[in-house]
Legacy VTK file of the C-alpha trace (Angstrom):
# vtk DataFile Version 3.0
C-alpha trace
ASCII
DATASET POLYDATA
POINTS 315 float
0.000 0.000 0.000
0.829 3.823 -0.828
2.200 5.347 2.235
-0.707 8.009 3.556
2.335 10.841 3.695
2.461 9.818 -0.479
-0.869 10.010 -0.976
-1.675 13.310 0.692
0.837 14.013 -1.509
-0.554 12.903 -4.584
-3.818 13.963 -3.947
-2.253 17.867 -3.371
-0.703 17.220 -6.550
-4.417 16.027 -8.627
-5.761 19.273 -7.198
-3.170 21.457 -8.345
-3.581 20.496 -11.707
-7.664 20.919 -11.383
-7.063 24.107 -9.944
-4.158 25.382 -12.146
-7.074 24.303 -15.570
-10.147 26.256 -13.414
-8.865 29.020 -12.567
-9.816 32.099 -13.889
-6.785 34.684 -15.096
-9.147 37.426 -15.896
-9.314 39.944 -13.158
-12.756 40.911 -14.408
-13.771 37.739 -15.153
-12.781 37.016 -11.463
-14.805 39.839 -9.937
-17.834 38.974 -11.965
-17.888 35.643 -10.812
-17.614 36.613 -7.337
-20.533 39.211 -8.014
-22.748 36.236 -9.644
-22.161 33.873 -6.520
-22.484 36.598 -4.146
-25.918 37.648 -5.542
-26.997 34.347 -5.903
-26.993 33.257 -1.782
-28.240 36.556 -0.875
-31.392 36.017 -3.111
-31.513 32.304 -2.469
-31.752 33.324 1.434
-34.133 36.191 0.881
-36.462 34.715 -1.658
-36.341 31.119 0.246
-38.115 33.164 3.344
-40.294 35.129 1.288
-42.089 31.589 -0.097
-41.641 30.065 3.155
-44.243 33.197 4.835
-46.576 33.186 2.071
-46.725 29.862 0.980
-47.273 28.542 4.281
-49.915 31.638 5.128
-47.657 33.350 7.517
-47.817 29.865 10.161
-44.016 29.560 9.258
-42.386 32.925 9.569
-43.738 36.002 9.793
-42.724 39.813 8.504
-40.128 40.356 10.278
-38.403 36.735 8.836
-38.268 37.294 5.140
-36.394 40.416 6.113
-34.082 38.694 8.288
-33.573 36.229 5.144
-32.136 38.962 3.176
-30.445 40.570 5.817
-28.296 36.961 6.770
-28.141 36.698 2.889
-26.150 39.810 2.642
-24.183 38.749 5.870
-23.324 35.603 4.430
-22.664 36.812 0.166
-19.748 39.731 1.867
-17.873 36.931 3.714
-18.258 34.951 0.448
-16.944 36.860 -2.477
-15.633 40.203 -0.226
-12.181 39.013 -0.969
-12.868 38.377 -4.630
-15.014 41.618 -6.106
-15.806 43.369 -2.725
-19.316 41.874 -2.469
-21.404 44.836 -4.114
-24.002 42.473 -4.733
-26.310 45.524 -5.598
-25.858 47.976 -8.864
-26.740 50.913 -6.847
-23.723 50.141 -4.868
-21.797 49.828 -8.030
-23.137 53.346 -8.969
-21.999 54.816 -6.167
-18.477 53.343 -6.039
-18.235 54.511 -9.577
-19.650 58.139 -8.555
-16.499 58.222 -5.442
-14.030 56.944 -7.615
-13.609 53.782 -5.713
-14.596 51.334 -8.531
-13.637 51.463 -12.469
-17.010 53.078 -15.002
-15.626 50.374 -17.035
-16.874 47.892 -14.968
-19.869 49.145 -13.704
-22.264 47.210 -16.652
-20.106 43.984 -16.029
-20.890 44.046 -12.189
-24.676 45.178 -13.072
-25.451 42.521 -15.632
-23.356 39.369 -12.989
-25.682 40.722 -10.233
-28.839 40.382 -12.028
-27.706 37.174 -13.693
-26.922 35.872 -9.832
-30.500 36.963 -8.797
-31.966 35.475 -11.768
-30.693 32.165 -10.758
-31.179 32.194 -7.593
-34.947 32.840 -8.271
-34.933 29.600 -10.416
-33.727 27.536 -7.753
-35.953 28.950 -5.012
-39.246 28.371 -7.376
-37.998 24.601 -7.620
-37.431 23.704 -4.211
-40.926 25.234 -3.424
-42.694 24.649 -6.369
-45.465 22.735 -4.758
-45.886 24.641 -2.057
-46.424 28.062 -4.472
-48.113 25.556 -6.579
-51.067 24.268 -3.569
-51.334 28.636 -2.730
-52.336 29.721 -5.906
-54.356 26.510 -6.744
-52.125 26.208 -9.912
-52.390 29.807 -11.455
-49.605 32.102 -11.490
-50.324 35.357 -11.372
-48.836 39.049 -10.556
-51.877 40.614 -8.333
-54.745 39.379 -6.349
-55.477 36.890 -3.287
-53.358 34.209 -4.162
-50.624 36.262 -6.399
-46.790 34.547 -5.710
-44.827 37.050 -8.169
-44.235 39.279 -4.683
-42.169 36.212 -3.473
-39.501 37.112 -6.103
-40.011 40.526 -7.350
-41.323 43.731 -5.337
-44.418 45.467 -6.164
-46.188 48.402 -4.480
-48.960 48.723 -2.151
-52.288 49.677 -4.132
-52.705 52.854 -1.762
-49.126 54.110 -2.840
-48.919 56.285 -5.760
-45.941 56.384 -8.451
-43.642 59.293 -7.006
-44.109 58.430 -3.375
-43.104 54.991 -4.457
-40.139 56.608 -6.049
-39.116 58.881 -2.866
-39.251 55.578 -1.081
-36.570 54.014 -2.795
-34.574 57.242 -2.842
-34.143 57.470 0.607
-33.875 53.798 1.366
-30.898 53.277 -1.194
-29.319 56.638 0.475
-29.670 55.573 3.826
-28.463 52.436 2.840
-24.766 53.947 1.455
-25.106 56.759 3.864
-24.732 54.214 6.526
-22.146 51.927 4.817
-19.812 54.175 3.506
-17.819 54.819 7.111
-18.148 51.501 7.795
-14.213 51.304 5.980
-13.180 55.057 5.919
-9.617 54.655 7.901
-10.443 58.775 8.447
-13.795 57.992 10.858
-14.591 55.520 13.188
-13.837 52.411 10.467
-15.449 48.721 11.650
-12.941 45.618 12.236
-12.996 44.410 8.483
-13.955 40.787 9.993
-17.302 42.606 11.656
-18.209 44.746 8.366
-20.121 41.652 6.897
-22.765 41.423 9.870
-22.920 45.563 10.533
-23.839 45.412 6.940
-26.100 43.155 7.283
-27.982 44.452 10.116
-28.255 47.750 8.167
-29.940 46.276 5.497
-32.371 44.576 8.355
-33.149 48.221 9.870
-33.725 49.597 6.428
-36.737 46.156 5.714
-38.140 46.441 8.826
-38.586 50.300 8.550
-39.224 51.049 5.148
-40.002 48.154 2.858
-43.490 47.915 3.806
-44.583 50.895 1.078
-43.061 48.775 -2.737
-41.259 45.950 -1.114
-37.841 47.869 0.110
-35.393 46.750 -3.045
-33.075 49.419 -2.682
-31.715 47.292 -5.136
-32.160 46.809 -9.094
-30.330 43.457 -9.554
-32.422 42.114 -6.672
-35.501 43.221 -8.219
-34.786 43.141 -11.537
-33.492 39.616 -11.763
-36.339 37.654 -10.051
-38.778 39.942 -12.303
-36.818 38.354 -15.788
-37.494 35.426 -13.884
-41.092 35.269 -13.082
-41.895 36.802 -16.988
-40.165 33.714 -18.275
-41.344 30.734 -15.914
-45.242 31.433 -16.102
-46.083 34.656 -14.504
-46.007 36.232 -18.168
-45.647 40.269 -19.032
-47.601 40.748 -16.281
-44.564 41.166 -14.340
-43.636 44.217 -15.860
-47.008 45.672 -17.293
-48.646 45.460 -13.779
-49.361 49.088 -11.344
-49.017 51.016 -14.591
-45.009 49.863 -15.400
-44.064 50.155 -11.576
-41.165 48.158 -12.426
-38.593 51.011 -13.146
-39.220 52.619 -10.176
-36.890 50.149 -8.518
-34.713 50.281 -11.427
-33.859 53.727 -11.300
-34.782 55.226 -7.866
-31.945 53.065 -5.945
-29.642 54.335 -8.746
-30.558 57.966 -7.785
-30.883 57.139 -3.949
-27.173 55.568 -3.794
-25.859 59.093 -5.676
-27.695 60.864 -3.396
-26.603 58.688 -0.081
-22.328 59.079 -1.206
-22.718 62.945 -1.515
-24.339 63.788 1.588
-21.502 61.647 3.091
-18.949 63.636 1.294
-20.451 66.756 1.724
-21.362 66.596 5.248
-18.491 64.048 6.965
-15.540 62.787 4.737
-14.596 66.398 3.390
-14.653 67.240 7.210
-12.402 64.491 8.778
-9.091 65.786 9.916
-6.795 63.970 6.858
-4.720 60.914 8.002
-1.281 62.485 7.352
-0.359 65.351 9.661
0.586 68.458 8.107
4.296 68.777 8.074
5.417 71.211 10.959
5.926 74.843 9.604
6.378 76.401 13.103
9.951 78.678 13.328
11.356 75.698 15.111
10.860 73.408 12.717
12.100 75.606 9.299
15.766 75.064 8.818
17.434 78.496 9.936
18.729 79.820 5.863
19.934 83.150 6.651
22.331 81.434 9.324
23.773 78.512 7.615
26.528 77.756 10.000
24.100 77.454 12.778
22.654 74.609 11.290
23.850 70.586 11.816
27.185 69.578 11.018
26.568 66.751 7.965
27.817 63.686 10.826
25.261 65.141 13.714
22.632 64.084 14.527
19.367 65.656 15.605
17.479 64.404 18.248
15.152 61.461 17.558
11.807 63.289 18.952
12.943 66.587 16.721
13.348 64.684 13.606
9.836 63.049 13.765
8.462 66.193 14.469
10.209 68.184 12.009
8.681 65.274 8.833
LINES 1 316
315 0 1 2 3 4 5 6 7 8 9 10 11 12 13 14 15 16 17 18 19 20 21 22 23 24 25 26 27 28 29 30 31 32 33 34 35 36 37 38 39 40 41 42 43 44 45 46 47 48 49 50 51 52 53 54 55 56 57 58 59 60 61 62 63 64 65 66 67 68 69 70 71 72 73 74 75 76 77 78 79 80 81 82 83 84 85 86 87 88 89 90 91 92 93 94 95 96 97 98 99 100 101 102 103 104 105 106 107 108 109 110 111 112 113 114 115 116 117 118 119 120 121 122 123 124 125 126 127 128 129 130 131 132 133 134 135 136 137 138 139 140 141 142 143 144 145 146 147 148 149 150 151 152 153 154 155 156 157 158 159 160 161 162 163 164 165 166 167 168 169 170 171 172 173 174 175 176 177 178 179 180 181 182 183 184 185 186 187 188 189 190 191 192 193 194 195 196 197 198 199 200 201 202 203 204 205 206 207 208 209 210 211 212 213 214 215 216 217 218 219 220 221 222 223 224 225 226 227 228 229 230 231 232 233 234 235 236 237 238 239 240 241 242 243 244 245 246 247 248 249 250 251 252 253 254 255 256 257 258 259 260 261 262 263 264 265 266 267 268 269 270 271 272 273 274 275 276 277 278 279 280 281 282 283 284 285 286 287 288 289 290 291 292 293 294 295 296 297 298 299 300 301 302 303 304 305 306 307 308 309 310 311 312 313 314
């Protein structure tokens, strides 16, 4: 028999190889796939508790736990790809990264289009596992509005007292409170969160936003997450519906949260980041720290040496 120390070794070998043909080179590539995973478990969590509450007439889960689905979904996607594409997971984010110079234009449609794509498929997967549950609710009849409608377990739609603009303002100021609230979560200028702890503060932002102001069109502050399950239901049975439905609602959350993130990053600019004292101190201009010109031979002969404290202060 193969000695176990030459088979570990072997083995470490075989996946070498495997990983050395997977691997992806592309640095966009990379990120995308990261963004397309990420996506997907944050609407696989979300989406899951959505059909859980309505399919089982709110006697599994409540409210309070499809939010908490989402919220653990977004949690959960940041420790997963953070490393890879920083775990946007949301176009609006995207947007705004793009806006503060922190992420490339160039790959703002790449990131956009792997987002929706990861929402998309997480939507197909969620509509299998509970497909007889949605199935035994609607009595076999998918449809958009009315007693027994299942599209709001995927997409958002808004309330029927809620009319277009407020809908609108609603997204605006959830998607800005959303990057309003996440932006100092890494500024090394503020009060910046332990990187390992940014994942759940995240997360729990996202929860206060739901259970505060999703109530009104749903709370997507997000167009992949609305977008992609919306693609979804118009293909798998739900027809144009999807779209047509409360007048052609569905850009609201398309372009809102796209406004809302702008809006978010530049009242954090304007009214903290351009006000934090800069992480570099200004060098020391005081008399005692300006090398004395008019008397050169007062200064340092070229071997001494000035004091260690004076020398930090002077740079």
């Amino acid at each position: 028999m193969e000695p176990s120390g030459s088979l570990a070794i072997h083995n470490k070998g075989k996946m070498y190889k495997v990983k050395r043909a997977l691997v992806v080179r592309n640095t966009l590539a990379r990120e995308c796939l990261g963004e397309i995973l990420g996506t997907f478990v944050l609407m696989l969590f979300g989406c899951a508790a959505a059909a859980q509450v309505k399919t089982s007439r709110e006697t599994k889960g409540q409210y309070l736990s499809a939010n908490m689905g989402f919220s653990v979904g977004v949690m959960s996607a940041m420790y997963l790809c953070r490393g890879v594409s920083g775990a946007h997971l949301n176009p609006a984010v995207s947007f705004s990264f793009c806006f503060l110079g922190r992420l490339p234009w160039r790959k703002l449609l790449p990131f956009s289009l792997s987002q929706v794509l990861g929402a998309y498929l997480a939507s197909a997967v969620v509509f299998i596992i509970y497909y007889d549950a949605i199935m035994a609710y609607s009595g076999g009849v998918l449809t958009v509005t009315g007693p027994n409608e299942t599209a709001s377990i995927f997409a958002t739609y808004p309330s029927d007292i809620l009319s277009l603009w407020r809908s609108f303002f609603d997204q605006v100021v959830g998607t800005a409170m959303l990057l309003l609230c996440i932006l100092p979560l890494d500024d090394k200028r503020n009060s910046p969160a332990p990187d390992a702890l940014l994942p759940p503060i995240v997360g729990t932002v996202v929860l206060g936003i739901s259970v505060s102001m999703s109530s009104n069109c749903g709370g997507a502050i997000n167009p992949a997450r609305d977008l992609g399950p919306r693609l979804f239901t118009l293909t798998a049975g739900w027809g144009t519906e999807a779209f047509t439905c409360f007048n052609y609602w569905f850009w609201v959350p398309l372009v809102a949260p796209m406004l809302g993130g702008t809006v978010g990053s530049a009242m954090y600019l304007i009214f903290i980041q351009w006000h934090l004292p800069d992480s570099d101190p200004e060098p020391d201009m005081s008399p005692a720290g300006i090398p004395d010109t008019k008397y050169p031979e007062k200064q340092l002969a070229p071997m001494e040496e000035k004091p260690a404290k004076e020398k930090e202060d002077f740079f």
